[in-house]
N, C-alpha and C positions, 0 to 999 in steps of 0.2 A: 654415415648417420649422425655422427659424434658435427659434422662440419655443419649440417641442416640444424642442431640443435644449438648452435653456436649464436645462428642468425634470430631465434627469438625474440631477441629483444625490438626486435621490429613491429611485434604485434601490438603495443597502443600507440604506437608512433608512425604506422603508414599513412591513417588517416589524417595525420594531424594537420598536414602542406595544406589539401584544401578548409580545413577550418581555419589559420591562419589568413589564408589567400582572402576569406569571405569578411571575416573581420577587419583587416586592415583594406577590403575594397570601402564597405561601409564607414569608416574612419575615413577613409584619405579621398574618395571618389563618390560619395553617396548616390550621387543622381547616377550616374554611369553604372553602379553595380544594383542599384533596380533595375534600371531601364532591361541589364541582360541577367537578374537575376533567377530565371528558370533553367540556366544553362549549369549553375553547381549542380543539379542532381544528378548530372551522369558520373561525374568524378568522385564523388559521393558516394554511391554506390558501386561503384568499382573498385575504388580502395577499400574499403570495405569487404569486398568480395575477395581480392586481394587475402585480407589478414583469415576471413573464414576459410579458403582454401589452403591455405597454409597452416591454419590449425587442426582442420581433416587428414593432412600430410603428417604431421606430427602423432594425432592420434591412431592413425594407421599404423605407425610404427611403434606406438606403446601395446596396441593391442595385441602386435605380432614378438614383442620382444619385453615388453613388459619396462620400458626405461624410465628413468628417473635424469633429469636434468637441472643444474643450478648453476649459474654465474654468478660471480660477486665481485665488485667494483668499489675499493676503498675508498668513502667519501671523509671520514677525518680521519685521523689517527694520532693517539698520543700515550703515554706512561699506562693510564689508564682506563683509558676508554677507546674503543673502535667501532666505525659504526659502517657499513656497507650496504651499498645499493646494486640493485643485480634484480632478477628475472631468473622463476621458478617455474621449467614444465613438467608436470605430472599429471596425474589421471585426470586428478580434481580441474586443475587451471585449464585442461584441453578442454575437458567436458562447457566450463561455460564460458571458454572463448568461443565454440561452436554455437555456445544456447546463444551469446551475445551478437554474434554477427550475424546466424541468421534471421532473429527474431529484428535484429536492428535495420539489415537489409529490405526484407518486408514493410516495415514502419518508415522507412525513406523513403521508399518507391513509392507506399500509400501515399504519403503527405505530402510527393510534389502536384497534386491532384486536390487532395482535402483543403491544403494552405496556400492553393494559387489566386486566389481571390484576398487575399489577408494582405494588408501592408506591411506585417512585419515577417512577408517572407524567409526573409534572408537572417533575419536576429534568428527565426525558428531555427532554420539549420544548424546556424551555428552553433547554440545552446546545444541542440541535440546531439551534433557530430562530438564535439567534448562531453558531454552526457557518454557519451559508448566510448569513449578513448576515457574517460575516469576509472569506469569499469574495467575495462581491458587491464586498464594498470594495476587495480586494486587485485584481480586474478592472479594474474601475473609477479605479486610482491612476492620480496625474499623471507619481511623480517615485520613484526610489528608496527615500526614506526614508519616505512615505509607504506603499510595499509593503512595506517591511519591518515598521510595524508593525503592518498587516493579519493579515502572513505569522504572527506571536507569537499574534496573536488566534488564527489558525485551529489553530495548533502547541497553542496552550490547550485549545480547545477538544473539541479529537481526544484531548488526555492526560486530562481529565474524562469523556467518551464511550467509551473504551479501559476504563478501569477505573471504568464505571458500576457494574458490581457490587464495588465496592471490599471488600468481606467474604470474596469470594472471593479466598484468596493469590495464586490465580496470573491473577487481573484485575489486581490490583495490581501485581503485575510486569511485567505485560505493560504497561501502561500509563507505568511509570516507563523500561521497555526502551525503549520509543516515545518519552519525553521525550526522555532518554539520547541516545538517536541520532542524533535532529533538533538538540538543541543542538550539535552537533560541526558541521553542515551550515548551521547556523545563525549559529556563530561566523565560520567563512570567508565567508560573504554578507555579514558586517557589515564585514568587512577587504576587503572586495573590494569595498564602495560606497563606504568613507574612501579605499581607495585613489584610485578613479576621479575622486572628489573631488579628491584634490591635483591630479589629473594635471589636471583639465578644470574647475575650480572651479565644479562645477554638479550639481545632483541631477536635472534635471528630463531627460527622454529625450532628448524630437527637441533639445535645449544637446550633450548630451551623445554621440550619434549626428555629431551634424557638426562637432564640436569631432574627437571619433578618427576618423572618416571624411579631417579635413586632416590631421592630428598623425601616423598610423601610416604612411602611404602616403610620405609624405614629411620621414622619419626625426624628427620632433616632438616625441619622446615615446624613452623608453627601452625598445626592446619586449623584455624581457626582463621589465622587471616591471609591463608594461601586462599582457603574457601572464600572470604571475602575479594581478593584478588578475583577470583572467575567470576563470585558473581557480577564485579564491575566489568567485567569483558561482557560477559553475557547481557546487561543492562543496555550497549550499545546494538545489539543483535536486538533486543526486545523491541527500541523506536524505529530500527533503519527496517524491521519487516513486519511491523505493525503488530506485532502482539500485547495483547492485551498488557496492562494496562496502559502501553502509550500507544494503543490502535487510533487516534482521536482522530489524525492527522490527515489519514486513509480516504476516509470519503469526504471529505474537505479538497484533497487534492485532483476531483475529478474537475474541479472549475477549468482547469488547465483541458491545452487540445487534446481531443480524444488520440493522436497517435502517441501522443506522449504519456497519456493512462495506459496504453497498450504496453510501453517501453518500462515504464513502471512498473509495472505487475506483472510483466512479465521476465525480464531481462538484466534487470537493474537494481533500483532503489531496492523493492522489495528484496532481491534477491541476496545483494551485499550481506542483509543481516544472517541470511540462509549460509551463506559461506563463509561468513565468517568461523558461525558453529562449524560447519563441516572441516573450516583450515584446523580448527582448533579443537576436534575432538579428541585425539590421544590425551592432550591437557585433560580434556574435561573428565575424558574417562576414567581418570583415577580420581577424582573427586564423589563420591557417588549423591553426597548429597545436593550437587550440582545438578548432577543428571537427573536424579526424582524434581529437581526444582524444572528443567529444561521441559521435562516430560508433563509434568503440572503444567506449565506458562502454554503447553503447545495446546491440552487437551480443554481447559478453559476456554483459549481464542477457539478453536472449531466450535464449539459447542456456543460461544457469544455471537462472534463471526454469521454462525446460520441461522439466531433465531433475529439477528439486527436485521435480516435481508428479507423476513417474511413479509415487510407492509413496506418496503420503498417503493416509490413510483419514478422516482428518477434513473432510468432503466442504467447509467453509470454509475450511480450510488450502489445498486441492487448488484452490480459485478462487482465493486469493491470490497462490498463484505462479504462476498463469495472469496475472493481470492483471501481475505482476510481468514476466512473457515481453512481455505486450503494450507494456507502458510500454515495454520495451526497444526495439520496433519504432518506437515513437511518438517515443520519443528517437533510432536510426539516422537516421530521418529527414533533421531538421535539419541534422542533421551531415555530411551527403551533399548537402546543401543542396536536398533537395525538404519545403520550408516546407509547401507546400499539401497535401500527403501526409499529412507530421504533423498536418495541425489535422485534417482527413479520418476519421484513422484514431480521433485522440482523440473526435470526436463518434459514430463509430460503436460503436465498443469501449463507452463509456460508455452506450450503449443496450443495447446485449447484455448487458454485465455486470451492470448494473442488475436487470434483467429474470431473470438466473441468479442475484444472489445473495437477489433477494425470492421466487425460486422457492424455496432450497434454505431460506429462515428456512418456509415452508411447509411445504416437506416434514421440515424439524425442528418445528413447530408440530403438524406432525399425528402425530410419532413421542412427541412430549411426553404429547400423548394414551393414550396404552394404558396401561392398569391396571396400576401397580405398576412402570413404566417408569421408568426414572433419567433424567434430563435431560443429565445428564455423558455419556454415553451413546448420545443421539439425534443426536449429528452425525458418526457413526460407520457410512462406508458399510459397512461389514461387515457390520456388525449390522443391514441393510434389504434390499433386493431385491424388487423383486415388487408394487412401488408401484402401476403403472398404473393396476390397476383402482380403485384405492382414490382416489387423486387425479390425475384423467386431463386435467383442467385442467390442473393444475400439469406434469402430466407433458408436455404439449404444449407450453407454452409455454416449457419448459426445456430441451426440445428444439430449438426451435426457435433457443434462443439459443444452442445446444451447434454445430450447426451452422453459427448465423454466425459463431460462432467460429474456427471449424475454416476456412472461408473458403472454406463452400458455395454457388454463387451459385444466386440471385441475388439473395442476404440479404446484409445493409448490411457489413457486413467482408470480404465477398469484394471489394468496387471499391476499397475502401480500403487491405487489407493487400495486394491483387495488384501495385497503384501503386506502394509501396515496394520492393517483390520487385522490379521491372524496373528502378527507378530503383536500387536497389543491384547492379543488373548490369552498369551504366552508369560505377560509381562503382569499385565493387572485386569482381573474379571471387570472392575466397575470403570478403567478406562476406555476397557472395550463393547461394554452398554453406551456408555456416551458416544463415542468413537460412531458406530452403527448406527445408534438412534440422528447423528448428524448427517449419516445418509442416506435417511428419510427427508430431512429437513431441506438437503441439500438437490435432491431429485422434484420437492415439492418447490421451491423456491426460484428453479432455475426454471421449471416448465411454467411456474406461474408468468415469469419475462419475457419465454417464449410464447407462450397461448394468448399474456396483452398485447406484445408487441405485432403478433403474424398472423393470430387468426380472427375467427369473428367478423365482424362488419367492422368499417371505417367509421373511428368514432371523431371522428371532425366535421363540422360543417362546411363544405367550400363554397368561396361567393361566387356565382355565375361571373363569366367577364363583363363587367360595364364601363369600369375604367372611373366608377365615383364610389362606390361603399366598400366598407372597409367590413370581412370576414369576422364572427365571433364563434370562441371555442367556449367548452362548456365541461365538468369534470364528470365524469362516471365512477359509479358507488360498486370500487371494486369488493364491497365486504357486503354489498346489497341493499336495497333504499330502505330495506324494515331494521338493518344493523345499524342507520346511524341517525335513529329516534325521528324520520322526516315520515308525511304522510304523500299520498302520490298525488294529493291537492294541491294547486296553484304551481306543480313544479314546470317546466319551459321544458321543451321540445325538438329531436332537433330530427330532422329531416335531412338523410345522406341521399346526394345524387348518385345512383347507379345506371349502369347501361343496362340493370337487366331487371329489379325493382327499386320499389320505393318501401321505406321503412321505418316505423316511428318507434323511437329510442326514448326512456324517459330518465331524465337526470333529478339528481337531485340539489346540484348548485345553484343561486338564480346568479352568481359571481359571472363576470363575462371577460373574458380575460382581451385587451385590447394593446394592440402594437407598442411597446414599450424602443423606446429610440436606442436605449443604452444595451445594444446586443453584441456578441462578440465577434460578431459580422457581420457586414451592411446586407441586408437581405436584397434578395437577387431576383425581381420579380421576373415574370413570363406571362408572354401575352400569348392569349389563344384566338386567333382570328378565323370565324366559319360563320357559316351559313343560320346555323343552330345556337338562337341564345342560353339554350342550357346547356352549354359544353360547360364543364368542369376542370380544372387546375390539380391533378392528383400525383402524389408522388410516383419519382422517377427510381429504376435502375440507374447506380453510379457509373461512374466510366469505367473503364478498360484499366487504366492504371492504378483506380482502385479495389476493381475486382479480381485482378493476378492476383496480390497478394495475399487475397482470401482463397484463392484454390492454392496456390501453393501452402500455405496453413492447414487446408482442408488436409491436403495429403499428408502432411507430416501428422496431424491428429489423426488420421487413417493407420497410417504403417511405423509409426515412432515409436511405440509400444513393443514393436517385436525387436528390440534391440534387450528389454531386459524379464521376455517370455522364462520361464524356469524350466525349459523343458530340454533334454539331453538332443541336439542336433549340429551337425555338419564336424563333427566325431570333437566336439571341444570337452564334453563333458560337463560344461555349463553354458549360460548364456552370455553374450556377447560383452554384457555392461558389467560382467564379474570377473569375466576376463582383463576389461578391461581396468578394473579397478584391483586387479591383485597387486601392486606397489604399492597402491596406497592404505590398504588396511587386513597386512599381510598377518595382521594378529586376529582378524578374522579369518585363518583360512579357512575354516570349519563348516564358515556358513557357506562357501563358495562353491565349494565341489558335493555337489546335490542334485540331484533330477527329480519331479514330481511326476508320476502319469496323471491320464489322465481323469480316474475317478478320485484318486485325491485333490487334485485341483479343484473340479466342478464341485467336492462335497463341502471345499472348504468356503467358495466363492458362492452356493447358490444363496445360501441366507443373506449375505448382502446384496445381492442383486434383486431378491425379491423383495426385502426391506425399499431399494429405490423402486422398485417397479412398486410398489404400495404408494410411496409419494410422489408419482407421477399421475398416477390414476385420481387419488387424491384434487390433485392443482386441475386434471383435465375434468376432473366433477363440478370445480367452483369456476374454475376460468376457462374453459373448454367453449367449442362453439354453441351448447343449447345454453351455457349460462349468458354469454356473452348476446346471443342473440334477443335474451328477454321474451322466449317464445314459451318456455317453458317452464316456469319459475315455479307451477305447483312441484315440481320433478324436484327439485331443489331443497324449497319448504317443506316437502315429504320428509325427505334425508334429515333435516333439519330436527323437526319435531315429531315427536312419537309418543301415540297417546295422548295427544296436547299439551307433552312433556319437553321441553327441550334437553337434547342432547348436550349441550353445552350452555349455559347459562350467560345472558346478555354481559354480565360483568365479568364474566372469564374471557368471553370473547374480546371482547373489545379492551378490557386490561394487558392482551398479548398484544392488539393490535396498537396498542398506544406506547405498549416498551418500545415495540420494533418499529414504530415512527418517528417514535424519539430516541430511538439510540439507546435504548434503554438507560436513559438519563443521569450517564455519563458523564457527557458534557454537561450538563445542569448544573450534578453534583460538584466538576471543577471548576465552574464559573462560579459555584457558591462557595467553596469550603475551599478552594487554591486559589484564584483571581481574587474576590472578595475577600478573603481572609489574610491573604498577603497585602491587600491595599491596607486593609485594617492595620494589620500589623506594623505596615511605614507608617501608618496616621502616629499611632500610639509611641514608634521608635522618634518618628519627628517630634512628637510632644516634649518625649521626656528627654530628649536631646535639648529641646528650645528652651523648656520651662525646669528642668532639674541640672542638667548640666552647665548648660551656659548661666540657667536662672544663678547659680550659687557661684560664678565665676563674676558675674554682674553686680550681683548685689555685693561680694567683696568689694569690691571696685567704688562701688557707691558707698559702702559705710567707713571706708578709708575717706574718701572723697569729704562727707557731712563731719567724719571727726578731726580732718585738718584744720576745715572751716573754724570748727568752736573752739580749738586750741588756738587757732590765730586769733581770737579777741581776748584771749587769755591773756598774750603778752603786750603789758601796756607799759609796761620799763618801770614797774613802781617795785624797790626790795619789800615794802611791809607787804602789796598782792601777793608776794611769790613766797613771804614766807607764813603768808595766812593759808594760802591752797598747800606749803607742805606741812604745817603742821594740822589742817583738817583730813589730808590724808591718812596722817601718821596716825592720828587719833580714832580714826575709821577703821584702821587694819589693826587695832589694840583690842579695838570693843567689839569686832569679830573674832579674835583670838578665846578673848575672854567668854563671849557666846560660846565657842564651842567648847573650848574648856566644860563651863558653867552643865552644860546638858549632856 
């Protein structure tokens, strides 16, 4: 067992030959490693599959033996300092070398299908196969500074992925926004591992864990700026998984390829900051005012997170601040000190999400498709509806991830998110009203992106085939034409072709949105040649290589969940993921060895599940098929108004609706008060630098300058001139003496 543990160190470095190989084919052979560049992806995912099966091996034998694993490999050494590189396996490192390969394996196989049509096939791979091999590493570290410069790889790697389409302006900002961010998050994690250093002269954990385990408890240490020390650790956790307040970065970063939003949010960027907390919670937990801050920083972001996702229309914006609510939950956790919850919740989330954001690059791959269709355009729930039939695959399994979401059981985020909902009951009543009321918000928000994206009528117009005009789109008044002050006079019309009626839709944009050149893909027309001039151009089922890895996701958000059920079976005495985590938080044993039945379970999960079953009924009342259809909008206006009263008054509605379109103004506030205020700031430091500093080093210079001049005409070689100016001085420096004397 001891010989299998030996070879670890193989795990971010199997993949690495073919990212190598792809890189130096592009460098040294460009045309030739096009020409056969669809042939990396089976090597690609093989090696790959390689390091996942090898860390199922491993984790198989912690479950059964409970092991701990470290190498260390002297990289300096001298009088005073030693610093070592090596490879750590434990609970933690197996758990998301597993979450990494398979959710990485999934997103390869998707995007040899998604980015076959893209000229910068081959840059993607690369990027991304280093993208999962940063990760790998960052898991896998011994000691601090070893993760920190994992943590730079992946922060790279995400800023080149972010703005893959670097052509497009706003890839490019989006990308530099994302660097931006993380370096601020970045900086405090660097100050807060030198800190720990002075305090404990050690990088490596388990030195450093039992150095402050003696030092805090029994005053050792200054805990004023030990406490500052975490929270610069923890500052770096806050930008790499988006919590508030350096979430900005987050939905910015969807400009990049959807399989790469998928590897983000699920797998990766986000996750690093999630492990970090988890590598480093013995530290944290003797801190406690750390913890109330962690436990703060988590229940804010959920609570921001779900009410930013109530009006996006960009159906990847709309999963970003979803996953943003979730990290919130994943980060409460800890901070409440249910460890096993947060890693729980991170394995399950990361299935679902996976699973929903390779559904939605689908259902934007098939909206890419229609003739004359803009691609700027296709991630625009507005502008879809009525998908089902068209891609009832995709429609299914996005469903079903919509659900786990939402924390329907008995799909893998209901065991997971219900565990932290009690355990924050336990911890603090008014985290656990927010906590709950977020999954309301969170049931309402994810079926409102299913019910625009899948049901309803197709709200696009297609242009018949003629082979001369060009298709116009038109937007839909998802809050209703009477919410955004228009009258249904002079508005445009649009008329969808069906095979089975016809049906008039009324919008209220007269904007017509038209073919924009600068898209992040050359659009891929299709001709339909028949008999019948009104044949229609309507979205496609994706292929075969991008629909695997939606049912493989499907199943693992199916049956992933039963690995951390609470319920006493196959005679362990707990469940599977307690098991398998007794190494690593063996000062929790307490929580471990517990069995729920089954009426405590249901009594404790039904109020959450009815609170989601509330905002789903909710979103299928406003975005549902009778709203969507415009058939029955008195049904609606009924609910609306009561007595001639409304329920909600025009300026409450539409003051939510405009936080959560803008970000609740966020970004406004730091484009005013940190952009603009730091410009100011350089204007004001450049002034007084040009016109105080230099001004008084300048004018020296010149009034040295103007008073050599007039000494030089002084001397004109006459003794009575020289002894007229000294005795006019002498006599000058007498009758000031005497002045002051005198008064």
């Amino acid at each position: 067992m001891e010989h299998t543990y030996q070879y670890a160190w193989i795990i971010p470095f199997v993949p690495l030959p073919v990212t190598i190989s792809i890189g130096l084919g592009l460098l040294l052979i460009p045309t030739a490693a096009k020409n056969a560049r669809r042939m990396w992806t089976f090597p690609s995912v093989s090696l790959l599959s390689v390091v996942m099966v090898f860390s199922a091996h491993l984790s198989i034998y912690q479950i059964n033996g409970s092991y701990v694993y470290q190498y260390l490999c002297s990289w300096t050494i001298n009088n005073d300092f030693s610093f070592e590189f090596g490879h750590l396996i434990d609970p933690l490192s197996s758990i998301m070398s597993i979450l990494i390969t398979t959710v990485g394996i999934a997103v390869l196989f998707y995007s040899d299908n998604y980015m076959s049509h893209d000229q910068g096939y081959l840059r993607f791979f690369t990027s991304m196969s280093f993208f999962t091999i940063s990760m790998l590493g960052l898991v896998t570290s011994t000691n601090l500074v070893q993760i920190y410069i994992f943590w730079e790889l992946v922060g790279m790697c995400s800023y080149l992925l972010i703005g893959f389409w670097f052509t497009r302006p706003i890839a490019a900002n989006a990308c530099q926004k994302a660097f931006v961010t993380n370096r601020v998050g970045d900086f405090g994690l660097l100050l807060g591992i030198l800190g720990f250093y002075w305090i404990t002269g050690s990088f490596e954990f388990r030195e450093l864990f039992e150095i402050l385990n003696n030092l805090i408890p029994n005053n050792g240490v200054n805990y004023l700026f030990a406490t500052l020390c975490a929270f610069l650790l923890f500052v770096g956790a806050i930008a790499k998984s988006a919590q508030f307040p350096l979430h900005v970065w987050l939905p910015d970063a969807m400009e990049g390829p959807t399989p790469i939003s998928a590897l983000i949010h699920a797998a990766t960027m986000v996750a690093a900051g999630i492990f970090l907390v988890a590598r480093l919670f013995p530290l944290f937990r003797v801190i406690p005012h750390i913890m109330w801050l962690i436990s703060l920083v988590g229940i804010i972001t959920v609570l921001l997170g779900a009410t930013l996702s109530l009006a996006q229309r960009d159906i990847k914006r709309g999963l970003a601040y979803s996953t943003m609510s979730q990290l919130g939950y994943i980060m409460l956790a800890p901070g409440i000190g249910s460890f096993r919850a947060a890693l729980f919740h991170l394995i399950t989330h990361a299935y679902s999400k996976a699973l929903l954001f390779l559904g939605s690059g689908s259902v934007i791959h098939s909206m890419e498709s229609i003739v004359g269709y803009s691609p700027d355009k296709s991630q625009n729930m507005v502008l879809m509806g009525g998908l089902t039939k068209y891609v009832p695959i995709t429609k299914t399994t996005f469903y079903v991830g919509t659900l786990s979401l939402c924390g329907i059981p008995p799909l893998a985020c209901f065991w997971s998110k219900d565990e932290i909902l009690n355990d924050s009951w336990l911890y603090s009543p008014m985290f656990a009203i927010i906590a709950c009321s977020a999954v309301g918000l969170t049931a309402f928000y994810m079926f409102r992106i299913y019910l625009l994206t899948f049901e309803g009528h197709l709200r696009v117009q297609f242009q018949n085939y003629s082979g001369t005009k060009n298709s116009s789109l038109y937007s839909i008044p998802i809050w209703g034409n009477e919410g955004m002050g228009l009258s249904n006079k002079n508005l445009p019309f649009l008329v969808i072709n069906d095979n089975n009626n016809k049906e008039k839709l009324s919008f209220f944009s007269n904007k017509v949105y038209q073919m924009d050149g600068n898209v992040r893909n050359p659009v891929r027309f299709f001709s339909i040649y028949s008999g019948n001039k009104d044949t229609s151009i309507y979205p496609h089922e994706s292929d075969n290589t991008m629909l695997l890895p939606l049912l493989i996701l499907f199943l693992f958000t199916l049956f992933v969940g039963s690995i951390g059920i609470p319920f006493e079976r196959l005679g362990t005495g707990f469940d599977i993921l307690s098991k398998w985590l007794i190494p690593q938080i063996t000062f929790l044993q307490k929580e471990l060895n517990f069995s729920v039945d089954w009426y405590e379970f249901l009594k404790n999960s039904i109020f959450s599940v009815s609170i989601a079953c509330f905002g789903i009924f909710i979103a299928s009342l406003f975005y549902g098929p009778v709203y969507s259809s415009f058939q029955n909008l008195d049904l609606i206006n009924s609910f609306v108004k009561m007595s001639s009263k409304r329920i909600l008054s025009d300026r409450i509605k539409y003051g939510i609706y405009s936080w959560s379109y803008n970000r609740g103004y966020i970004d406004i506030f730091y484009a005013t008060f940190l952009i603009k205020g730091i410009r100011r700031l350089a204007l004001l430091t450049n002034f007084f630098d040009k016109r105080i500093i230099d001004g008084i080093t300048n004018n020296v210079g010149v009034t040295t300058f103007f008073a050599g001049e007039g000494i030089r005409y002084v001397g004109g070689g006459r003794i009575s001139s020289y002894l007229f100016i000294f005795l006019s001085c002498v006599l000058g420096f007498f009758f000031f003496l005497y002045y002051l004397n005198y008064f």
